[in-house]
Each structure stands twice: as C-alpha cells, then as structure tokens.
VEXVEXLO-584876 format. One record per residue (C-alpha): residue number from 0; x, y, z. Coordinates in pm, 1 decimal, always signed. Layout:
N
(node NUM (X Y Z))
...
***
This chain:
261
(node 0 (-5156.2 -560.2 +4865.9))
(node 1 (-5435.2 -381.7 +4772.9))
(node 2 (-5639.6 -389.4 +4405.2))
(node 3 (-5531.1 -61.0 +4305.3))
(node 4 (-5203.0 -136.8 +4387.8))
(node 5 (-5175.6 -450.7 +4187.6))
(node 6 (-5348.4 -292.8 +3900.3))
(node 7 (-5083.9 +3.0 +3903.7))
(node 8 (-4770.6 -264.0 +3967.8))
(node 9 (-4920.8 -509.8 +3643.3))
(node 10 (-4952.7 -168.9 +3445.6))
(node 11 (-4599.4 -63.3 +3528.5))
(node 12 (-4424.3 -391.1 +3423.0))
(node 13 (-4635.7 -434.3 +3089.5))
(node 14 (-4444.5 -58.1 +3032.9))
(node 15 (-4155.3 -211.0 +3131.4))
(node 16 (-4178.7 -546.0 +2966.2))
(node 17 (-4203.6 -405.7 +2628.1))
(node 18 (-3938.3 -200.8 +2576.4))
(node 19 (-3715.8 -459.7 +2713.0))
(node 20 (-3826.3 -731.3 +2477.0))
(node 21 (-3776.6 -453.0 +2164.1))
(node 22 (-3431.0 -393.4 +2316.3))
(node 23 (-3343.3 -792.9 +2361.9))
(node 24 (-3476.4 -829.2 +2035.7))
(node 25 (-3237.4 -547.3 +1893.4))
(node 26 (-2937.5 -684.0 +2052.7))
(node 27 (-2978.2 -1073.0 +1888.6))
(node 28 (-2974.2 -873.2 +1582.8))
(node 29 (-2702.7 -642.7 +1606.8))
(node 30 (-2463.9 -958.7 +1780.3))
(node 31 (-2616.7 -1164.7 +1450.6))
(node 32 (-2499.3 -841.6 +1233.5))
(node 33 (-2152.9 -831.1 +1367.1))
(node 34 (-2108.6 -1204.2 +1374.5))
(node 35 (-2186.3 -1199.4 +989.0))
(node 36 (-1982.5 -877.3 +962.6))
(node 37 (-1673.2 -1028.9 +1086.0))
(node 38 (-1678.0 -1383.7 +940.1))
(node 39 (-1686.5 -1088.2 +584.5))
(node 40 (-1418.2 -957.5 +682.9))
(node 41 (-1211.3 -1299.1 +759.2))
(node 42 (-1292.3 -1425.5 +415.7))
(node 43 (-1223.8 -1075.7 +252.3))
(node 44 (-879.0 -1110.2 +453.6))
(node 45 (-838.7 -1506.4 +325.3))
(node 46 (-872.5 -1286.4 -16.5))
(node 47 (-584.0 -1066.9 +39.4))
(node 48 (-366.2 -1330.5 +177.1))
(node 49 (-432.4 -1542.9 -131.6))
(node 50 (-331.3 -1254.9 -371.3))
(node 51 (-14.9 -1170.5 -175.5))
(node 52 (+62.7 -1568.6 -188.9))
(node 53 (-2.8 -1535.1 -610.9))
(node 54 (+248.5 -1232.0 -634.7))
(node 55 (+542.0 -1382.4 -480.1))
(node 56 (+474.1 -1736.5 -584.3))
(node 57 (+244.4 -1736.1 -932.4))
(node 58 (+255.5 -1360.2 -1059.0))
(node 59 (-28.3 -1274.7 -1306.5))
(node 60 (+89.7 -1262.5 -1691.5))
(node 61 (-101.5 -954.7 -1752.8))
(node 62 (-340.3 -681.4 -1489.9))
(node 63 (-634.3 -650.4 -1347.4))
(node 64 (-603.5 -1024.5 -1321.3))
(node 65 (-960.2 -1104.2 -1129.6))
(node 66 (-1098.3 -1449.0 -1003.7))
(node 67 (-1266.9 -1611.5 -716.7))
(node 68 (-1256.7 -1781.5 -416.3))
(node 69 (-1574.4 -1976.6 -269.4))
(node 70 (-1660.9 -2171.5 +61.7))
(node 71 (-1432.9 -1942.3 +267.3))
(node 72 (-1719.8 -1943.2 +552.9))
(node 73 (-1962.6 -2022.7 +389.9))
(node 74 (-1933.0 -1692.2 +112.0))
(node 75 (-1766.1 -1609.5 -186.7))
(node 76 (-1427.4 -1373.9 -265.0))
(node 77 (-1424.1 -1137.8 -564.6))
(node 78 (-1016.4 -1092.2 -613.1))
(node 79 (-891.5 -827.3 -822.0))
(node 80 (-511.4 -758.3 -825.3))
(node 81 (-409.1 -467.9 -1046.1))
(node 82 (-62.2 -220.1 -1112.4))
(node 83 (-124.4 +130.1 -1002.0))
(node 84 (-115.5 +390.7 -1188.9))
(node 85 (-31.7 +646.5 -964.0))
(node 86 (+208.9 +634.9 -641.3))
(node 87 (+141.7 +893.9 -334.4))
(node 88 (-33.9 +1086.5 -561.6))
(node 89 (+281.4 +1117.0 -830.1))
(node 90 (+178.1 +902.8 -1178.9))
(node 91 (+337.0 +684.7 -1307.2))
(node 92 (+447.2 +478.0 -1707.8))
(node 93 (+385.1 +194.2 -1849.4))
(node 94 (+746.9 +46.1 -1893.3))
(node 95 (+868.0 +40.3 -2282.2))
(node 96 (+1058.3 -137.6 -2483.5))
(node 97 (+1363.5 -14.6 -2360.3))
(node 98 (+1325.5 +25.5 -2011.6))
(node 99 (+1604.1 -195.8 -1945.5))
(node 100 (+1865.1 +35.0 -2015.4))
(node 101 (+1825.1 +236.2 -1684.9))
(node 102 (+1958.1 +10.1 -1449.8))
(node 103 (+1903.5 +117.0 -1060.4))
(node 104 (+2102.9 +4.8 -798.8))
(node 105 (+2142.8 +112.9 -425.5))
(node 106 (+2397.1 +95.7 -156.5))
(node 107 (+2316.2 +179.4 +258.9))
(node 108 (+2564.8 +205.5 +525.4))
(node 109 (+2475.4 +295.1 +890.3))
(node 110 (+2667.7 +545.7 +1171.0))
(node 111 (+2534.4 +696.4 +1450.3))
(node 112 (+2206.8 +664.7 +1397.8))
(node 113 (+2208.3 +794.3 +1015.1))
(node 114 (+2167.3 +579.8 +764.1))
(node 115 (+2341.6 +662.3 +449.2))
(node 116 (+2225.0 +616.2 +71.6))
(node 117 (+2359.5 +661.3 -274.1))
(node 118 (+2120.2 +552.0 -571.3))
(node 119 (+2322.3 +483.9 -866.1))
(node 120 (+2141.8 +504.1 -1219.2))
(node 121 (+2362.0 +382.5 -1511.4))
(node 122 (+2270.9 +388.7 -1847.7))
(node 123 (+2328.5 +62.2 -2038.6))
(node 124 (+2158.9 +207.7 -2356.4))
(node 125 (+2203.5 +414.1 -2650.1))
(node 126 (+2194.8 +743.6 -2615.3))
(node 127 (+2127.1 +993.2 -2349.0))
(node 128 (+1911.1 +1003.2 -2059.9))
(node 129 (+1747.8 +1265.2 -1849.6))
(node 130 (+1627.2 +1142.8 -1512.0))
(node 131 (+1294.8 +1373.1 -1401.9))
(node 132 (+1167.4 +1209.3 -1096.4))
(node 133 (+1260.3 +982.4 -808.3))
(node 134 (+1011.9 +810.1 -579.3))
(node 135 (+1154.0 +629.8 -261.5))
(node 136 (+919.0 +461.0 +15.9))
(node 137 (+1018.8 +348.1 +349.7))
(node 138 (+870.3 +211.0 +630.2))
(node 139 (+811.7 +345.8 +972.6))
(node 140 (+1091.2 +514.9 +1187.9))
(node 141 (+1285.2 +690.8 +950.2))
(node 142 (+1287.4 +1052.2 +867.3))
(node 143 (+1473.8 +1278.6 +631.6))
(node 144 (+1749.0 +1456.2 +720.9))
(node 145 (+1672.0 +1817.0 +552.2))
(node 146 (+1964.9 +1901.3 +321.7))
(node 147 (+2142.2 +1567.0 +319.4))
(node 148 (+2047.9 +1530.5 -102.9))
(node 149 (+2362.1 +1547.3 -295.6))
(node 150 (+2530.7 +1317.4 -584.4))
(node 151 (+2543.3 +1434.9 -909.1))
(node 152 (+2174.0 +1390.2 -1011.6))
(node 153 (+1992.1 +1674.1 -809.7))
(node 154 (+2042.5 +1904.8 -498.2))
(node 155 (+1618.2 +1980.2 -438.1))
(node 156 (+1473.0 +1929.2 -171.2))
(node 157 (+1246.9 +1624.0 -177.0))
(node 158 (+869.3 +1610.4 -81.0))
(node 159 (+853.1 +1433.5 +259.4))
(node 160 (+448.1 +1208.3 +210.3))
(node 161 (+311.2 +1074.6 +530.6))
(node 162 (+503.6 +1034.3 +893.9))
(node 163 (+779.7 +874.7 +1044.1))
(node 164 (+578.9 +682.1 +1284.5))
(node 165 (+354.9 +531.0 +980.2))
(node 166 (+627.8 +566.0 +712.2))
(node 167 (+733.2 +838.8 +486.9))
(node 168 (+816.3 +872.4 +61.7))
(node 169 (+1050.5 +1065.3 -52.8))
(node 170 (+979.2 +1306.7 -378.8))
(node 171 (+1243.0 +1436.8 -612.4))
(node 172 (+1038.3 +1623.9 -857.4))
(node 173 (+1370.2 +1732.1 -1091.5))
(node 174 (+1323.2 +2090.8 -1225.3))
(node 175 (+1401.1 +2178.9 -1613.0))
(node 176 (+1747.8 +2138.0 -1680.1))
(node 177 (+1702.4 +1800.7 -1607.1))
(node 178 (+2041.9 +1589.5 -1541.1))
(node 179 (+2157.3 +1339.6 -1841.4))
(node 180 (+2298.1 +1054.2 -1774.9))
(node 181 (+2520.2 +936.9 -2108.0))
(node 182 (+2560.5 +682.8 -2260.7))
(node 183 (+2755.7 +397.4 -2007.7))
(node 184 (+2777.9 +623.6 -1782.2))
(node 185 (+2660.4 +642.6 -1379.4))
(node 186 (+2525.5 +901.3 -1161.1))
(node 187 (+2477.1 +915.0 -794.5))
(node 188 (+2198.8 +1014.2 -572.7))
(node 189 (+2271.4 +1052.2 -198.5))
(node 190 (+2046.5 +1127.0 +99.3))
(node 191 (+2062.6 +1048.4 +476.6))
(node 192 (+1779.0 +932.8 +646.3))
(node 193 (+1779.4 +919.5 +1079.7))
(node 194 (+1669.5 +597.5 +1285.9))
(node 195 (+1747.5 +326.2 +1496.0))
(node 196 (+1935.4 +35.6 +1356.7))
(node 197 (+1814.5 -282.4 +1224.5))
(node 198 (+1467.6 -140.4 +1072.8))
(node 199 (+1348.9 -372.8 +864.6))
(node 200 (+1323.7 -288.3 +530.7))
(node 201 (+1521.4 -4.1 +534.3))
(node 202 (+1622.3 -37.9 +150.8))
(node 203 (+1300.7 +122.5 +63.7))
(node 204 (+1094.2 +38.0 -237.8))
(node 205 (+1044.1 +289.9 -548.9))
(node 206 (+1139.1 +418.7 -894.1))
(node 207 (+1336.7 +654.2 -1125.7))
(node 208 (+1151.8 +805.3 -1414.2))
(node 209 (+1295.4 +915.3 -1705.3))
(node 210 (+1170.1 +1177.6 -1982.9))
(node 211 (+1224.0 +937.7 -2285.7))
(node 212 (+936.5 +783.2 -2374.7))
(node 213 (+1123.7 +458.5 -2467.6))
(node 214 (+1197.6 +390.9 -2107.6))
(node 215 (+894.6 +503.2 -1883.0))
(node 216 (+907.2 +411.8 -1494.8))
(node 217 (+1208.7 +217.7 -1399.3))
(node 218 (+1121.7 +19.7 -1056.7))
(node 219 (+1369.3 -31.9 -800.8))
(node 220 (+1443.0 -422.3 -843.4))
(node 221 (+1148.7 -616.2 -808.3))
(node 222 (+987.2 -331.8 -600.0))
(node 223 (+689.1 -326.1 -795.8))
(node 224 (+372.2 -221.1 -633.2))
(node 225 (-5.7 -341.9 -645.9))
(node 226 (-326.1 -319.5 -550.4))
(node 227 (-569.4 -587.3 -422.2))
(node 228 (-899.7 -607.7 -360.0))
(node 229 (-1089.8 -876.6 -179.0))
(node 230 (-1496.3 -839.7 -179.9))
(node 231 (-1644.4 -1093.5 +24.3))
(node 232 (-2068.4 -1206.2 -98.5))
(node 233 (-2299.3 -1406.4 +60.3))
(node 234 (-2506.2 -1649.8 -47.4))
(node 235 (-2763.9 -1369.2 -194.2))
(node 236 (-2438.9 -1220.8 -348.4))
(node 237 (-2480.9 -872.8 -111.1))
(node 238 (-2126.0 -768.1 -5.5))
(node 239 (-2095.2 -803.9 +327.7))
(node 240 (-1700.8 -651.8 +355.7))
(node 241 (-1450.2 -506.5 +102.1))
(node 242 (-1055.0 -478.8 +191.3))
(node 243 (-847.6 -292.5 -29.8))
(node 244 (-416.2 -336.6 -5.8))
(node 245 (-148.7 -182.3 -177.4))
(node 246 (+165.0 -380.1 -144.9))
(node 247 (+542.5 -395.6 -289.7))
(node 248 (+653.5 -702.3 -404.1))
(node 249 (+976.0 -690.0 -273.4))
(node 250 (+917.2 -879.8 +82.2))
(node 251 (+518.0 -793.4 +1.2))
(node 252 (+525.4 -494.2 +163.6))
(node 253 (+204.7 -385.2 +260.1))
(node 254 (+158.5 +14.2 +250.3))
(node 255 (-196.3 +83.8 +323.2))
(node 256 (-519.9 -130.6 +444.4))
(node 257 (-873.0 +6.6 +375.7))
(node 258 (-1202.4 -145.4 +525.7))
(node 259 (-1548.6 -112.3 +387.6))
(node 260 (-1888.4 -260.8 +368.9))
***
C-alpha cells in the first residue's frame, strides 16, 4: 500500500471514528434515559396500586387525601386521591344532608343477546322529588339499543360518551317538566343495552341527580368514583413519570389511564 493511500484510508476512518463514538455515546444515554424512565413509571404504578388498595380496604375520611411513598426503586411517590367533580364532562354535587332519601336500585336480566335494565328510584323522604339527570357507565362491549328508554321517569334519548369497544356512558339529561317522584313512592327507568353474555361488570356504575338541593348526586351503591395520581421523584426531587386513574369503587373499576413525564 502506498503513502498516499494510507494517508487517505487513516483520514477516512478518523471521519468515521467520530461520528460513531458521538452516536455510541448517544445511545448509553438514551438506554440510561429509558431505564430511569421506566423504573418512574413502575414506582408511579406501585402508587396507583397502593391508592386502589386504600379505597377498598382503608377509604380516606375526607378528599384530596395526599401522602407518600419512598424507596419504591430507589425514588419517592407523591399520592393524591381525590372525588371528581365532574363525570364525562356532566358535573356533579356534593351529597347533602338528605341524600339518603333517594334510594337507587337496579335489576338486569339477559335474552338473546339484550340485556335488559330497569333503575328503580324510590323516595324514602319527605316530600317530593324531581329526578333531572341520570349517568350510567359500562364497560366495553355493550352498546345502546336506540329507543329502548322507557319506565315512567323519561322517554329521551340518552347521550351515548365514548365506544363500545372501550366502553360507553349513558346521558339522560331530563328536560323541564321534570318527573317527581312522591313521597314513598317508586319509579322505573328501563333501557336495553346489546352484547355477549357474561361481561363483566355489566351492572354499570353511576348516579341519579336530583333538583333539590337537600339531596345532590345520589351514587349508584358504592359506585363512587375517584381520581388518583401517582408522581414518581428522584433523589433531586425532578419527576421522572406522572400516572393519573379514575376508578369506581365498586370492583375498582378503572375508567381511564393517563401517562406523563
């Protein structure tokens, strides 16, 4: 090989040596980025579970409830589980004092691939009540069958939120005159929803709301829903991931998951 030929090979792989050291160099740090990244986002998940763990098993006495979690590798959780106040977009009441008089109660039978529903609202109070909205959620699978409302609360249609194949809520927004239920008495609210059998949680979750201001939003049961987010810090306290959950207590339901940095 001759000297101008060496000289020209020794130039070429400085050019080339270079650029492949940067791009080694870039790599370590984007693997060292993503390893730290994910070990967040395990101990922001450790957070969630934790807070779903504290709803079914040691329920906060009063919300936001916040606290923290440390050593879950090697960083620190922020924890903040809270009540919503607002549901697919529709808001919702404090309960009041006498939220207990609007008792909900639900019955489902299934045949040929319809599921059947009648939501019956009684009125264990004093006085009369007018019922202005009802909220159902249910998970994925299921869709409404369009003009299946009927009962003697309201014949509107409702507002289908979201898609069968993720889940879908239900919206009866009651128009002015809105029904009364009296005093002792029950109404029914029917709908059919389509699906295969079997679907887990196929009850739903939700609420009635009523216009007294005594009463406020009635949940269905214990199908009361909340938020939780989990903020996982390093040692310099910079957040390395966030996870945000809403969730119904009944069976801890979770209805959305959001990831962020």
């Amino acid at each position: 090989m001759t000297l101008p030929i060496v000289v020209v090979m020794l130039t070429l792989g400085s050019l080339l040596i270079v650029p492949s050291l940067n791009y080694v160099s870039t790599s370590l740090k984007t693997g060292e980025m993503v390893e730290k990244n994910l070990e967040g986002l395990y101990a922001a998940d450790a957070g969630i579970e934790d807070a779903l763990w504290r709803i079914k098993n040691d329920k906060p006495a009063s919300f936001p409830y916040s606290y923290q979690l440390s050593g879950v590798n090697g960083m620190s959780v922020d924890v903040v589980i809270d009540q919503p106040t607002t549901i697919f977009g529709e808001e919702t009441f404090p309960q009041e004092g006498h939220s207990d008089w609007l008792v909900i109660t639900k019955s489902i039978s299934y045949d040929a691939s319809i599921y059947f529903y009648t939501l019956s609202i009684t009125n264990n109070g004093e006085g009369h009540i007018k019922v202005e909205k009802i909220l159902i959620d249910f998970p994925p699978d299921l869709e409404y069958v369009v003009g299946s409302t009927g009962g003697d609360i309201t014949t509107v249609l409702p507002t289908v939120i979201g898609h069968s194949t993720t889940g879908i809520a239900l919206v009866w927004d009651i128009p002015v005159p809105q029904p009364t239920v009296e005093e002792g008495a029950t109404k029914n609210h029917t709908f059919q929803l389509s699906g295969p059998p079997d679907i887990t949680g196929v009850e739903g979750h939700g609420f009635v709301q009523a216009s007294r201001q005594d009463i406020g939003t009635v949940w269905d049961g214990d199908s009361h829903p909340y938020t939780i987010t989990a903020q996982a810090k390093d040692a310099t306290s910079t957040v390395v991931a966030t996870i945000r959950a809403g969730v119904w207590e009944a069976q801890l339901h979770i209805t959305c998951w959001q990831i962020s940095r």
